[in-house]
C-alpha positions in Angstrom: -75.4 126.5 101.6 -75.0 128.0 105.3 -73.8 131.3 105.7 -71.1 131.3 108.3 -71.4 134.1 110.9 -67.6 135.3 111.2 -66.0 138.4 110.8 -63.1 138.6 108.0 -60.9 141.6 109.4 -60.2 142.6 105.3 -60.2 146.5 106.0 -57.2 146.0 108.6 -54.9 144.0 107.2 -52.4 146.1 105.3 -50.5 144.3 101.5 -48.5 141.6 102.3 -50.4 140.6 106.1 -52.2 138.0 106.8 -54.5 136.6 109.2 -55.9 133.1 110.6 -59.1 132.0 110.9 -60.0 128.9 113.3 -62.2 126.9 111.8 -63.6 122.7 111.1 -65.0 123.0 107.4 -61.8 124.6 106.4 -63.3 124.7 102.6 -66.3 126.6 103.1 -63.8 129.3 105.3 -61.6 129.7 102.6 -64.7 130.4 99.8 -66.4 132.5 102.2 -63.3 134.4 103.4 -62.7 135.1 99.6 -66.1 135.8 98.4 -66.2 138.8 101.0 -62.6 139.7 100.4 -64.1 140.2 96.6 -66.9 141.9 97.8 -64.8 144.6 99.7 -62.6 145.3 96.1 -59.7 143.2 97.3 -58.9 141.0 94.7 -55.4 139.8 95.4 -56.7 137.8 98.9 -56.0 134.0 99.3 -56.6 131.6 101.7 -54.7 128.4 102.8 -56.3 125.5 105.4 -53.5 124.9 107.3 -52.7 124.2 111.2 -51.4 127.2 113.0 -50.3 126.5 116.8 -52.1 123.2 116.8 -55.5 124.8 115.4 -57.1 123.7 112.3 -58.1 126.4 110.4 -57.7 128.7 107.4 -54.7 131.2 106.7 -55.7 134.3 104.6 -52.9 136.3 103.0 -53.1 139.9 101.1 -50.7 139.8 98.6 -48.1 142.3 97.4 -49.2 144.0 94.2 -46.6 143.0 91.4 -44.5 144.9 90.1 -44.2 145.7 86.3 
């Protein structure tokens, strides 16, 4: 497998943000996108392919830690 050369801006996005990717191979985005979200201890990342402003590409959302 390729390693993709993009930059996942983890360390700025606050709980709850989220931030869009551009992006073909929307699959190998999203597993990447995660992997180094895992690899920065931020475990509650996700990512969603989806078409923002007519762009194919990959949402990633920090989620809000739950509440006991």
């Amino acid at each position: 497998m390729t390693r993709l050369n993009l930059k996942y801006p983890w360390h700025r996005v606050q709980r709850g943000g989220s931030f869009f990717v551009p992006a073909l191979d929307t699959a190998k985005v999203q597993l990447e996108g995660v992997q180094q979200a895992r690899r920065q201890r931020i475990t509650c990342a996700t990512g969603t392919p989806c078409i923002y402003n007519g762009v194919l590409g990959v949402m990633f959302k920090r989620r809000e830690p739950r509440c006991a």
